[in-house]
N, C-alpha and C positions, 0 to 999 in steps of 0.2 A: 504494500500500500504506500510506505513512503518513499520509494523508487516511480511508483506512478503520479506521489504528488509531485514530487521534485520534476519528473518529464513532464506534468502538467504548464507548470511554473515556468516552464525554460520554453515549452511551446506558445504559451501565451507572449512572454517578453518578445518571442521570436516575433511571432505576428505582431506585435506592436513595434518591433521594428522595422517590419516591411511596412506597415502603413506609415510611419514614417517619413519613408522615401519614397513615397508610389508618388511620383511628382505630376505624372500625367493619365488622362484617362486615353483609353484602348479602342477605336472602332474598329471591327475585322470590315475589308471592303469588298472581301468575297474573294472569291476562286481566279485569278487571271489568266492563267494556262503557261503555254513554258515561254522562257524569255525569245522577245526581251520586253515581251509584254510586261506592265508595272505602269502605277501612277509616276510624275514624274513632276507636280505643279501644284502649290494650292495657293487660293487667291485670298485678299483679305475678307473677302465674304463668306469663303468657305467652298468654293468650287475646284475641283479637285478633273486633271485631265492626265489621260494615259492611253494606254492597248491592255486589252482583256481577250481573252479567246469568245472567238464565236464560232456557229456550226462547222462542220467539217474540217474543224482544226486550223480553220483562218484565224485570223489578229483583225479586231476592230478598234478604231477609235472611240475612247466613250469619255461621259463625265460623270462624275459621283458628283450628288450635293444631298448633304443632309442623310446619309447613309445608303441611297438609292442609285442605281445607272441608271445611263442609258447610253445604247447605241449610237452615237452619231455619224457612224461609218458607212452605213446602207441607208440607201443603195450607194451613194456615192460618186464613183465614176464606173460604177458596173463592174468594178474587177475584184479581187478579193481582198486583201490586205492594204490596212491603214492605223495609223496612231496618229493621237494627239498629244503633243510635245509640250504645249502650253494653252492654256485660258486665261482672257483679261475677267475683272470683272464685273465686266457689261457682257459678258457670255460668249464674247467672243475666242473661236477656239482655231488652232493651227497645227499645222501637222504635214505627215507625207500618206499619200494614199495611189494604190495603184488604179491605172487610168485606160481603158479601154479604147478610149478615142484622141490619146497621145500616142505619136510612134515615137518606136523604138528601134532605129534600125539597126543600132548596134549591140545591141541583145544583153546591155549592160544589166546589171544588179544592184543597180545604182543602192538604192534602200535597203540591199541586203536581206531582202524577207526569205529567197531562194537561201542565200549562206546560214539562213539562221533556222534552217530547217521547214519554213513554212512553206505550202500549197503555194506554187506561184505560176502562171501561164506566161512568163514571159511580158510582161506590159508595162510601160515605161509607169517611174514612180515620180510625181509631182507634188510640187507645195498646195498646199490650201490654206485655203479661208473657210470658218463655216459662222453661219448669223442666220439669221433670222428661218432656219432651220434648215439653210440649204448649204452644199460646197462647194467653194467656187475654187479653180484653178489658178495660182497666180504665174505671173510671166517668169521665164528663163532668158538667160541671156544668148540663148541660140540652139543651146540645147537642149535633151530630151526630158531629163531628169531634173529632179531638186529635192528640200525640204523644207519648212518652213518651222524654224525652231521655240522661236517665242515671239508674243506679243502685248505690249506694252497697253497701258491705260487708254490712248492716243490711238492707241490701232497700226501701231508701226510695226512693221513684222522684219525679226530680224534671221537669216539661215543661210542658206545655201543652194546655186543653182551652178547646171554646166553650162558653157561656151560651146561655143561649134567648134573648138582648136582640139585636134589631137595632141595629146599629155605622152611622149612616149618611154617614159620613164612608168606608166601606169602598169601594172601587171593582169590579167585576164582576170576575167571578164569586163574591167574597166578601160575605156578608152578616152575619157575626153577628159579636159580640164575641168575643176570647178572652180568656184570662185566663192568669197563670203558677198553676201549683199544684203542693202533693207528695202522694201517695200513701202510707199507710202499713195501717199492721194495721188502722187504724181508717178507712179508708175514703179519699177524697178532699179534697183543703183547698186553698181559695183563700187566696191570696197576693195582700197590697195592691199594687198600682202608683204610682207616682211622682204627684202632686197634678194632677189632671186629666188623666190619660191612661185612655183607656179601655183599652186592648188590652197585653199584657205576656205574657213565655213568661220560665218557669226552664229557665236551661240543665243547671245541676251544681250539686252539692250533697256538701260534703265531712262524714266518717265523725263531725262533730261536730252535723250538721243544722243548716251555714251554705249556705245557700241563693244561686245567684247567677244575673241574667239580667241583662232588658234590659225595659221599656214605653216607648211611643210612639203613631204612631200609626196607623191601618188603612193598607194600599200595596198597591202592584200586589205581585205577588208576588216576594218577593225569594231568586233561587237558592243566595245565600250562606249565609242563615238558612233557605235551604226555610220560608220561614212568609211571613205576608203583613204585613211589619211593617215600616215604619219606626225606629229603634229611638234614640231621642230622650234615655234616660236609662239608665245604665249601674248596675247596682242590687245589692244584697247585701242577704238578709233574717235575720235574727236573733236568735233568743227573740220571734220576733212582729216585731218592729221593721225596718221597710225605712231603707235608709239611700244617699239617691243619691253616688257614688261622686267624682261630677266628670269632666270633661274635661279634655281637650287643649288649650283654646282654640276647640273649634268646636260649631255648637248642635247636629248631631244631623241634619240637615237632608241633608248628604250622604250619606257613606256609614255615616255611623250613630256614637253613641255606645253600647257595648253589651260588657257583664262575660261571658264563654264557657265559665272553668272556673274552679276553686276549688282550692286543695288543703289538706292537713289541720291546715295552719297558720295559714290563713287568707287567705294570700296569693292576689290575682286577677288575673287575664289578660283582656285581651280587646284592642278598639281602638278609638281616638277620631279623632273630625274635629278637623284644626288648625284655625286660624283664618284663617276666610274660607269653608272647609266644603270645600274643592277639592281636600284628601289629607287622607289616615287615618295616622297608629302605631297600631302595639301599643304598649299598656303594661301595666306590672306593679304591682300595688296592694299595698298594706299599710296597718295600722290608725295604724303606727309613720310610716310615708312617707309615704303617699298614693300617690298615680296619677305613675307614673316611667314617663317617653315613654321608650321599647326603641332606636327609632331606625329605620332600616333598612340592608340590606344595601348597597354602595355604587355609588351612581348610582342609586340607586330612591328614587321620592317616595313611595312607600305600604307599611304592615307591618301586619302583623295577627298577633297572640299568642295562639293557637289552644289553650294547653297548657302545664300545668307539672307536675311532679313535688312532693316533697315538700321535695327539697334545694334547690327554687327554681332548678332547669333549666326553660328555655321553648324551646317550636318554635310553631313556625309558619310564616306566609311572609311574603316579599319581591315589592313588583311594580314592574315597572317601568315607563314613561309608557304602554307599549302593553298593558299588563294582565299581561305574560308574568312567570310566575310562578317564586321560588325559594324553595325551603324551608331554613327557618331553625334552627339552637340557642343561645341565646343564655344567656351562662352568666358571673357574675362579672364582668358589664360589655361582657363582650365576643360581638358576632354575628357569627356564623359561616353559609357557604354549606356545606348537606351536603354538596350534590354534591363540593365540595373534602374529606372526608373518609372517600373512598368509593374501591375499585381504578378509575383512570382507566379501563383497559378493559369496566367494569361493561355492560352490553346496557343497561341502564334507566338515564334520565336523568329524576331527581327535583325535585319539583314543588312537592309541599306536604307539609309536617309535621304530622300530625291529632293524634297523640297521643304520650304516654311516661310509663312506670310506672317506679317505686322503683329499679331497677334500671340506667336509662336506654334501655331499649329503646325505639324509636322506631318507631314506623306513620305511612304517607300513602300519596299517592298520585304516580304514577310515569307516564312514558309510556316504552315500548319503541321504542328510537331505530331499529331496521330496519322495524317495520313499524306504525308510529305508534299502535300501541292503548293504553289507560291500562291501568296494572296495581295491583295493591297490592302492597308491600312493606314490610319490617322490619327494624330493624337493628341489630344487638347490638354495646355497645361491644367493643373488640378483639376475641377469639375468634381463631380459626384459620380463617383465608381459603381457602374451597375444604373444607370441612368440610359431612357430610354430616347435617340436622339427624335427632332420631332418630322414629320412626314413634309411638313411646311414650311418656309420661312416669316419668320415672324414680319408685321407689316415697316418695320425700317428695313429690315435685309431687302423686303421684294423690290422698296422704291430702289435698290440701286442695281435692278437687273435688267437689263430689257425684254422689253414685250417678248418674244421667241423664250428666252427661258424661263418666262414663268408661263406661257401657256405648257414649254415642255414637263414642267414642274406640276402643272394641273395633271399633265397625263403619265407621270408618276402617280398621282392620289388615282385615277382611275383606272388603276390595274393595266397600263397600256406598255409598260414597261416593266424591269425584274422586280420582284417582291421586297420586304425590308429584308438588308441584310443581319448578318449577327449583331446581337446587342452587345455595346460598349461592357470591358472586361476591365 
């Protein structure tokens, strides 16, 4: 008996020290299928963009809000595979999707969906726009393919398109150059690259129209950046003005020197090769600092800074020698494991940190520790554990969406889309 009070005693304290640290509450965002599907963006209002599987083993673009999808990938351009990269939020969403009435005549892979194991017929992959419930196609610079990475408050969209120039430094199934560019009211614009590199993609572009990516140079295809890039110089564009950011000590050569997001203070994320090119950090840039190695989580050679807020919060991830991944927030100096911030008994054990808005809510991706499938989830700092998210937005959230997502939001309430997912853990 006092063998049992005593493990009584030492289980309680336990539990009172996990609630403790439980800092954040838990939404499972459901089942997304295999990579490189995963949310990947959430907006200060809580709008959540990525790729989830849909039938026959395709990849669709969708949005979460408020625990719910939906589809925004069909019909589309009629072909099968697409993601969304980013949503502003006014509901505006962007991405690459395959396109039945683009050609392709060089039977490139542009998107990667064929290397990444998914159903693909061959059909050239293109940037979008989606609003007002439809996807619109945005211009290339001659060529077939592109992506369209994120977009800003403003509706500027920042990503990647080819040229009609043959690259021939590219290796099969890639042929042509691409280029980083933004999109705006006035059409399409390239963006310089780093002195001598032909090929460069913008990632993010903050509400001031500071532009940020990476050039290098053509590669086999790379699943981390889904693009075919090398990524050699770590970049930030201007008033016109590119300006290479620096490294870590390492040329580029490994796993890349390369800038990922921006936020509206100017501040950049992304990660470099140390020196000798054999591990990556994240690091976090300023005009004021420069490029500050994050570090990594501990016992891990490699980090990568996926993401920042405004208040200069980062997530991203942690690897360690075997690749296996831990998602990161690193804040005031100091990096944190989410999973240690989370109800020990949580179902999902988390992976990677894609994104996080004004607020600090946090998106990535997760795998389901009983039956090993990846999922998306979200996580809101404190809240009430066990709290059931609501089907609605409350009437300040709807005034700041437009007309298309809150009628998509009505046809959530009417069963016209997936059911609620799992309640927050």
């Amino acid at each position: 008996m006092k063998t049992f009070v005593i493990s009584m005693a030492a289980s309680l304290l336990a539990a009172v020290a996990i609630a403790q640290t439980q800092q954040y509450t838990l939404v499972d965002l459901g089942a997304v299928g295999a990579s490189p599907a995963q949310p990947y963006v959430v907006t200060n209002n809580g709008l959540v963009s990525g790729g989830s599987a849909a039938s026959n083993g395709m990849m669709h673009a969708v949005l979460w809000y408020q625990g719910m999808k939906a589809d925004i990938g069909a019909p589309g351009f009629g072909a099968l595979n697409s993601q969304a990269f980013s949503v502003n939020a006014r509901g505006q969403a962007v991405g690459e999707a395959e396109s039945l009435t683009a050609l392709n005549p060089t039977n490139e892979d542009f998107c990667g969906f064929k290397a990444s194991g998914l159903p693909s017929n061959g059909a050239a992959c293109v940037p979008f726009l989606w609003e007002y419930g439809m996807m619109t196609a945005l211009p290339t610079l001659g060529g077939s393919n592109g992506a369209a990475n994120f977009i800003n408050s403003r509706g500027v969209v920042a990503g990647v398109v080819e040229t009609a120039l043959r690259d021939p430094g590219c290796p099969s199934p890639q042929v042509l150059q691409f280029k980083p560019v933004i999109w705006d009211s006035e059409g399409v614009h390239e963006l310089p690259t780093a002195s001598g590199d032909l090929d460069g993609v913008a990632f993010s572009l903050n509400n001031n129209g500071q532009v940020i990516g990476a050039s290098g140079n053509c590669a086999t295809f790379n699943p981390q950046l889904q693009l075919n890039l090398q990524p050699l110089h770590a970049l930030l564009w201007d008033t016109g003005t590119v300006t290479d950011l620096g490294n870590l000590g390492g040329t580029g050569h490994g796993f890349g020197n390369v800038a990922l997001n921006i936020n509206n203070k100017g501040q950049v994320v992304g990660n470099s090769d140390l020196p000798g090119d054999q591990a990556f950090h994240g690091f976090l840039w300023s005009q004021q600092t420069g490029m500050k190695d994050l570090g990594t989580l501990s016992g891990d050679p490699n980090s990568a800074a996926l993401n920042l807020n405004d208040e200069g919060v980062v997530v991203g991830v942690s690897v360690d020698k075997d690749f296996n991944p831990r998602p990161f927030v690193w804040q005031n100096g100091t990096m944190t494991d989410l999973n240690t911030l989370i109800p020990a008994n949580s179902p999902l054990a988390l992976l990677l940190a894609c994104g996080i808005n004004s607020r600090g809510e946090i998106t990535g991706l997760a795998v389901d520790k009983a039956t090993g499938e990846a999922h998306g989830y979200l996580l809101t700092p404190g809240g009430s554990v066990g709290s059931v998210p609501a089907l609605l937005p409350d009437a300040s959230s709807a005034r700041t969406l437009t007309d298309d997502v809150r009628r998509l939001l009505g046809r959530f309430a009417a069963g016209r889309y997936t059911a609620p997912l799992r309640q927050p853990q």
